[in-house]
C-alpha positions as a Python dict, from the first residue, in 0.01 Angstrom:
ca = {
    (1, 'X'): (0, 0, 0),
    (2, 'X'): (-90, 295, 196),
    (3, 'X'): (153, 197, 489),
    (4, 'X'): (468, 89, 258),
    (5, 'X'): (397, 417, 125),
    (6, 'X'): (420, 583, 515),
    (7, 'X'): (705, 360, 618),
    (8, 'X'): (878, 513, 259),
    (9, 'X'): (840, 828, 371),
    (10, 'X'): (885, 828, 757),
    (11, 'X'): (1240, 656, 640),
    (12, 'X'): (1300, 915, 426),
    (13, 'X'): (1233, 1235, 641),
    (14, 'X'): (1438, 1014, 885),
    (15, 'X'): (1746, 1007, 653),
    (16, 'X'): (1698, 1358, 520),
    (17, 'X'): (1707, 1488, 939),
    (18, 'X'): (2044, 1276, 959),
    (19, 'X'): (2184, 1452, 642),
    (20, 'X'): (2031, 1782, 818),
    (21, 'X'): (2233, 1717, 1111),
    (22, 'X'): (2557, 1606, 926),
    (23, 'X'): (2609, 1892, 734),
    (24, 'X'): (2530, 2142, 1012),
    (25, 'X'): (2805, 1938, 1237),
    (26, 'X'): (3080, 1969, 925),
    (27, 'X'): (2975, 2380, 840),
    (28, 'X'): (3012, 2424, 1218),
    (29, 'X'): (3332, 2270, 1248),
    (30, 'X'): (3469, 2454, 920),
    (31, 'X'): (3377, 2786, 1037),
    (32, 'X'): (3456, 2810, 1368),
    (33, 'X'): (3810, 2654, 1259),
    (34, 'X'): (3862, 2943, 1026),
    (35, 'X'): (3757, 3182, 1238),
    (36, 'X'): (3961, 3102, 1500),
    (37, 'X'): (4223, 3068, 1282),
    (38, 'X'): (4160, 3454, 1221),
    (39, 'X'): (4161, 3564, 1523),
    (40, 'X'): (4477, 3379, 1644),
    (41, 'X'): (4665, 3536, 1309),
    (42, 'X'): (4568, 3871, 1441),
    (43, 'X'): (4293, 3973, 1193),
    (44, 'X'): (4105, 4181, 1446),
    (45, 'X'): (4332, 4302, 1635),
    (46, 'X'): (4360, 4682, 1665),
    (47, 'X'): (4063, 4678, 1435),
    (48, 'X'): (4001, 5049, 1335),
    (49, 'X'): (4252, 5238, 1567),
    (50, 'X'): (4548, 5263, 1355),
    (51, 'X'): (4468, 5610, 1298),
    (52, 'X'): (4474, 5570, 950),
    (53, 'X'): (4128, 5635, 860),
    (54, 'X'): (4069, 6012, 786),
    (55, 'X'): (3697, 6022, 829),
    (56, 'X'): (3739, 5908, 1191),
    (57, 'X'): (3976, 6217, 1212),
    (58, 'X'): (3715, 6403, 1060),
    (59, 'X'): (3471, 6311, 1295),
    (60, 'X'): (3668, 6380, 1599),
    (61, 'X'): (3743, 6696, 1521),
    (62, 'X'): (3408, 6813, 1506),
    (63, 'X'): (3235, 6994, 1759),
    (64, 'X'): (2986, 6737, 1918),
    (65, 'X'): (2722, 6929, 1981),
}
């Protein structure tokens, strides 16, 4: 009984690694797709240097000392 009992469980940590595994693969896959997907549409680009954003402004014109 006791080994049925270990084989149950060995198979089932086995299964649950393989699940583990799976699922990382797919989430990998699905993120770096979109991601890319980002950055090829131009979603970083320029990223903070339009000049648009008056506390940068604010900060620039301060004397840095």
């Amino acid at each position: 009984m006791a080994e049925s009992a270990k084989d149950v469980a060995q198979q089932t940590e086995d299964r649950l690694g393989q699940v583990t595994e799976d699922v990382r693969k797919r989430f990998d896959a699905l993120v770096e797709g979109r991601f890319s997907e980002k950055i090829q549409e131009g979603w970083f680009s320029n990223s903070g240097d339009s000049g648009n954003d008056p506390g940068r402004q604010a900060n620039q014109n301060q004397d840095p000392r």
